[in-house]
N, C-alpha and C positions, 0 to 999 in steps of 0.2 A: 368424209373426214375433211376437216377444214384446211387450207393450204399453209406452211412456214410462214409465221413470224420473221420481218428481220432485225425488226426492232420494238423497245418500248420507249416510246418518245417521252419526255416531261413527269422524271417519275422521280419522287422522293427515298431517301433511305433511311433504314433503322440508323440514327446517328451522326448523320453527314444531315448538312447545310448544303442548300441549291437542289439542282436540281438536276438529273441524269440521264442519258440515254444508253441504253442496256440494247447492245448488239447478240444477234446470235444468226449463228450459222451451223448445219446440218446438226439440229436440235440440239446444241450446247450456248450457252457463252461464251460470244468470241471478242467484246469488250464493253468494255462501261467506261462510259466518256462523260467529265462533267461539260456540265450545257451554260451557255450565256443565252441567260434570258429562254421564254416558251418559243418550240418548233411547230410549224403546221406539219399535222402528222398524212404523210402518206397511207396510200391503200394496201398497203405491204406492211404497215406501220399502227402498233397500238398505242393511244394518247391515254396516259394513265390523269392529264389535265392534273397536276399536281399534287394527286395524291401520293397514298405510301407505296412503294412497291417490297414484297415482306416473300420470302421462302416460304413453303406453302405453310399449310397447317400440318400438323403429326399428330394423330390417333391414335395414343400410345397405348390404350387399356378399352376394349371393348368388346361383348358377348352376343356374336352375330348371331351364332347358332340359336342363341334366347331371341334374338330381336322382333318385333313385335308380335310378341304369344301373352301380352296383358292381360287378362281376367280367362288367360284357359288353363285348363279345363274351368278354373275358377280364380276370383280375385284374394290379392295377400290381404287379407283383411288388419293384420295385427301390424303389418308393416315391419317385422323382422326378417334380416334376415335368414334365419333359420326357417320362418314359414314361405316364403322365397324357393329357398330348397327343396322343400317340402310339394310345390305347387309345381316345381320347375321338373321335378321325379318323375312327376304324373303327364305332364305335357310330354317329357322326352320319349315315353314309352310310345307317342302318337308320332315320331319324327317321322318323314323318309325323305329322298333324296331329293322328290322336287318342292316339298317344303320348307326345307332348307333354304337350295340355292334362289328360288326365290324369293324369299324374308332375306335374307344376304342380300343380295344384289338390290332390291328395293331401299335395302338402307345405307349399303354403298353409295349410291346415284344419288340419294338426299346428302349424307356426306361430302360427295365430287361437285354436288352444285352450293357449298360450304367452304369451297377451297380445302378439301383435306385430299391429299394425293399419299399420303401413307398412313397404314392401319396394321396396328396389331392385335388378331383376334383373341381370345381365348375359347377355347373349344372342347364342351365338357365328352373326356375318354372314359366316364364310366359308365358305359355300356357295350355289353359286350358282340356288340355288332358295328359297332362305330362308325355310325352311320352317317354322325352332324360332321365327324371329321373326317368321313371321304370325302362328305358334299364339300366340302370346307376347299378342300385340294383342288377340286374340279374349279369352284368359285374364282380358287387363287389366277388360276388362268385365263378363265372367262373376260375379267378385269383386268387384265395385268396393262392397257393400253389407257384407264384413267385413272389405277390408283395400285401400289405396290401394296401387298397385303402379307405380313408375316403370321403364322399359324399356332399358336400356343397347347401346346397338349395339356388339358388342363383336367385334373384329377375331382370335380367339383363334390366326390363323396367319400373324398381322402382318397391315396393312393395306398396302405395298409389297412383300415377300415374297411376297403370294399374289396370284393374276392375278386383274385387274380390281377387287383391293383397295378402291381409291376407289371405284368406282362403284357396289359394293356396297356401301358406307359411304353413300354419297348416295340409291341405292335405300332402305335400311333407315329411311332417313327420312322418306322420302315416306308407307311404309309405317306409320308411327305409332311409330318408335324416341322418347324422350325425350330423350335424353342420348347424347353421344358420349365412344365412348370409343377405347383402343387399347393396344396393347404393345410398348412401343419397344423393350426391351429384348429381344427374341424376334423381330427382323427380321433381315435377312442382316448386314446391316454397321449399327456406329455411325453410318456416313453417313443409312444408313435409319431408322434408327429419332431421329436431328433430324429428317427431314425429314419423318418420318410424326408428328413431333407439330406442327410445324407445321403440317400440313395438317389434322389432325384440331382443331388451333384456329382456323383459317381457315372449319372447316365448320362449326365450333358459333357461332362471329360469325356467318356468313351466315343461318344456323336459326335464331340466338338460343334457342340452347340451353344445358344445362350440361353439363361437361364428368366423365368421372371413367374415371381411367387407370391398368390396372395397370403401375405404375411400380417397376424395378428391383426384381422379385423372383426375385431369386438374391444368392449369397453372395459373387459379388464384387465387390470394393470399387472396381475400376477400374467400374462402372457407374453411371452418374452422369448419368441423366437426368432425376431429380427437378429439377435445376440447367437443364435444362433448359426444363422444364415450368413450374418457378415464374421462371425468366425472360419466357415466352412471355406468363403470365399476369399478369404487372407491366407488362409493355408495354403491353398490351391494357386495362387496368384492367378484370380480368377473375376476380381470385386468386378471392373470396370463391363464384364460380359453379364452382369448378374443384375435385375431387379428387383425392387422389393415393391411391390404392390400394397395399398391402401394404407399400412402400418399403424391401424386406426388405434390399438392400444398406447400408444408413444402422448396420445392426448392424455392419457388417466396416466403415464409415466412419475412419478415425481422427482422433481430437479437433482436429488444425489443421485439416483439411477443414471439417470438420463447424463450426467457429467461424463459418468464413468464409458458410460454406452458410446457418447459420442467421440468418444478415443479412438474407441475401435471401427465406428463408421467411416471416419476419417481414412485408417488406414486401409482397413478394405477399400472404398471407391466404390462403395455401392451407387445405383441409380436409384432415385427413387416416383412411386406416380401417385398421386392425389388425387382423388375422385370427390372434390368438395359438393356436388350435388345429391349423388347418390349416398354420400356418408350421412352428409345433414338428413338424410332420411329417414336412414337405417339406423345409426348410432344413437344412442341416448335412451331406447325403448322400454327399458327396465329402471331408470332413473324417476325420480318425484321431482319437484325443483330443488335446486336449479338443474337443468339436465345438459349435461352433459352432449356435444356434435359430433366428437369423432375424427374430427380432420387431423390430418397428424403435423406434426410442428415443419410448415412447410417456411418459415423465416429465418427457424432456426438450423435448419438444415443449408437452406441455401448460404448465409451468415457463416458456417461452417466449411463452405468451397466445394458441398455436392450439387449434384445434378438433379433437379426436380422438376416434372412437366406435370401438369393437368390432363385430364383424360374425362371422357362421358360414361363410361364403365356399362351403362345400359340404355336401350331404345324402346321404351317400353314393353319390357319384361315385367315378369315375377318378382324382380326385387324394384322395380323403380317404374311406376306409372305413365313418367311424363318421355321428355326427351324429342328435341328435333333435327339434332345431329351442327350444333350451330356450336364450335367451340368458345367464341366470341360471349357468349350465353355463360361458360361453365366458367372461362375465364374469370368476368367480371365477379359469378356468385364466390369464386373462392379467392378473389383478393378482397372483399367484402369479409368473408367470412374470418380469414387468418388477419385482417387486420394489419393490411398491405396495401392501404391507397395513399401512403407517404409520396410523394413526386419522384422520389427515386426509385422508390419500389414499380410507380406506373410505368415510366420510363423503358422499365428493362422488362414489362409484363409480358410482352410478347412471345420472349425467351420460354418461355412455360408452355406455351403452346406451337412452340416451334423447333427451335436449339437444342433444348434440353429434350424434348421428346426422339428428337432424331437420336441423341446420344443413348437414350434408353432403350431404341431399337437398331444402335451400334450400326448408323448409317456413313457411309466413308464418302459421298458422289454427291453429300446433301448443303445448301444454301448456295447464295447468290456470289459467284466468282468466276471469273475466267479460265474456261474450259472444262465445268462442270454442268448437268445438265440443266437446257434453259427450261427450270420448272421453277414458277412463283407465282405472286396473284398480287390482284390491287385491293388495295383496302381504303373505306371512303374515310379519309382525314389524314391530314400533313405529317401529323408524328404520333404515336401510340395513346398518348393522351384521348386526342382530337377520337381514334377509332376508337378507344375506349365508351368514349361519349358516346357516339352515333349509334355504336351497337346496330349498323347496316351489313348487310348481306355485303360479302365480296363483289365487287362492281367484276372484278375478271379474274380466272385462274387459265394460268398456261402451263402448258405439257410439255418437254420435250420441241420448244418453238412453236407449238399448235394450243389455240388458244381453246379450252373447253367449255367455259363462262362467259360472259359476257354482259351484262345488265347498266343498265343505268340508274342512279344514283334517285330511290324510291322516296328521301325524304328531305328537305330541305337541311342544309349546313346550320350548324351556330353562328346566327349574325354576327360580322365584322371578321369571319374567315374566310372570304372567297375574295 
């Protein structure tokens, strides 16, 4: 293991002018001092040479338990989700426990040399041997020294749809799930899929857990359980512990709906997570032109005073081919895609893959401040813009004062910034 950190000499910040040195001692932050002019850096000492220094990255929505089972038993040919499903039913039937943890940890370790030090998986409980979410638990601790992993008990063939639904939801938790979740919109009837989020709020009051649900993702507009979800969670005063995953129908929404909706989003305090790669995949597959993406109104939400991060949602799986665990990547495709490269919107991009992800998996110890812990990473360019552009690998990510990453800067700057 590498030795403490006691400092980051020459480091830039989200929003501050000059230039910083970021103290730490027995693995926290124990100050941040601004600098006059660049320091030669010590052997005890990391030289971030003027780049950003940024809290790490948050991986707030991804299916480790799927992570790389691509074209098994066979490939999605149609690119639907639902054949996804379908593919993913037949692979699960093949899990066991060291296939699992290691496709997890493989794409953990591409992850942690990405800068992402927290992950929230989802982990399909319909089967009734539960198998992807023991390995899941064993994982959780295997790793817990490069990257905090929360656990999603996640119902992926409905929780009333599939027999014993609940009581696999309740086992999953005994077992060490963190967080509940489910799919309302993928149960047999609208009937079910109210009464599976009720229940799945019922079991997270009873756990005191948090919650996070893939919610209305498909393309059509008549599916409207988000209205549900941030109902359950204003009753409950419950919004700010509760997720709403994909909300891919909020795209086909139209504007009176959507007035009314956002009243009540508002007051819940829902979180919400964007999956703008995997959606532009999935979404749209039943449409002729113009067709329709799916991403759900992540401007208008944020415009609205919620919480919204980006997420990779898949590592080549059943539902998404590609993926190299680079959120840098996802970033840029979905302020591209929602139509967010205003210089204000750049500005604050990092927030989506940072901030607001930690908010969504309800972190209390997380970003860069004194006496919290020294966890962050260098990213190659002076302000979000600059890393925007580069779109380079994290030059360094530190742990707890111990650095994990390390690299040097693979591609040459934009002339007339160094």
């Amino acid at each position: 293991m590498t030795p403490h950190l006691e400092a980051i000499v020459n480091a830039r910040l989200v929003g501050a002018d000059g230039l910083y040195t970021l103290r730490m001692a027995s693995g926290r932050f124990s100050a941040i001092e601004s600098q006059v002019g660049e320091l030669n850096a010590s052997a005890e000492q990391l030289d971030a040479r003027g780049n950003l220094v940024s809290a790490p990255f948050v991986e707030p929505h991804i299916h480790l338990d799927a992570a790389l089972t691509a074209g098994e038993p066979h490939w999605n040919r149609s690119g639907t989700l639902f054949e996804g499903i379908e593919c993913w039913a037949e692979r699960k039937a093949l899990l066991s426990r060291e296939d699992v943890i290691g496709r997890a940890e493989q794409t953990l370790k591409l992850f942690a040399a990405h800068g992402i030090q927290y992950v929230r998986t989802h982990v399909d409980v319909t089967d009734p041997q539960l198998t992807a979410l023991q390995a899941m638990v064993e994982v959780r601790e295997r790793v817990r020294d490069f990257v905090d992993l929360q656990i999603v008990a996640f119902p992926q063939e409905g929780i009333l749809s599939f027999p014993k639904g609940p009581e696999l939801m309740s086992r999953a938790l005994e077992l060490g799930a963190d967080v509940i979740g489910g799919i309302p919109h993928f149960e047999f009837t609208r009937d079910y899929g109210v009464e599976s989020v009720k229940l799945l709020m019922d079991l997270a009051q009873a756990h005191d857990c948090l919650v996070d649900v893939h919610c209305d993702e498909i393309d059509d507009p008549q599916s409207r359980f988000l209205e549900v979800l941030a109902a359950e969670a204003l009753s409950r005063d419950y919004g700010s512990r509760v997720t709403a995953s994909h909300t891919c129908a909020m795209h086909s929404y139209d504007q009176a709906y959507c007035s009314r909706l956002f009243r009540l989003l508002q007051k819940a305090g829902l979180r919400f997570v964007a999956l703008p790669t995997e959606n532009l995949h999935l979404q749209g597959r039943f449409d002729g032109y113009p067709k329709r993406r799916g991403i759900t109104r992540v401007p208008e939400l944020l415009d609205a005073g919620l919480k919204v991060c980006f997420g990779q949602d898949s590592i080549r799986d059943p539902w998404y081919p590609m993926g190299n665990g680079n959120l840098l990547r996802t970033l840029d495709v979905g302020l591209h895609a929602c139509h967010m490269l205003g210089i204000e919107r750049i500005e604050s991009a990092l927030e989506l893959v940072t901030d607001n992800g930690a908010a969504a998996l309800n972190l209390s110890d997380y970003g860069i401040a004194v006496g919290r812990p020294a966890r962050c990473m260098v990213l190659h360019g002076h302000n979000p813009y600059q890393v925007l552009l580069n779109q380079s690998p994290v030059l360094a990510s530190v742990r707890d004062g111990r650095c994990l990453v390390q690299r040097q800067i693979s591609q040459p700057a934009v002339a007339g910034w160094e």
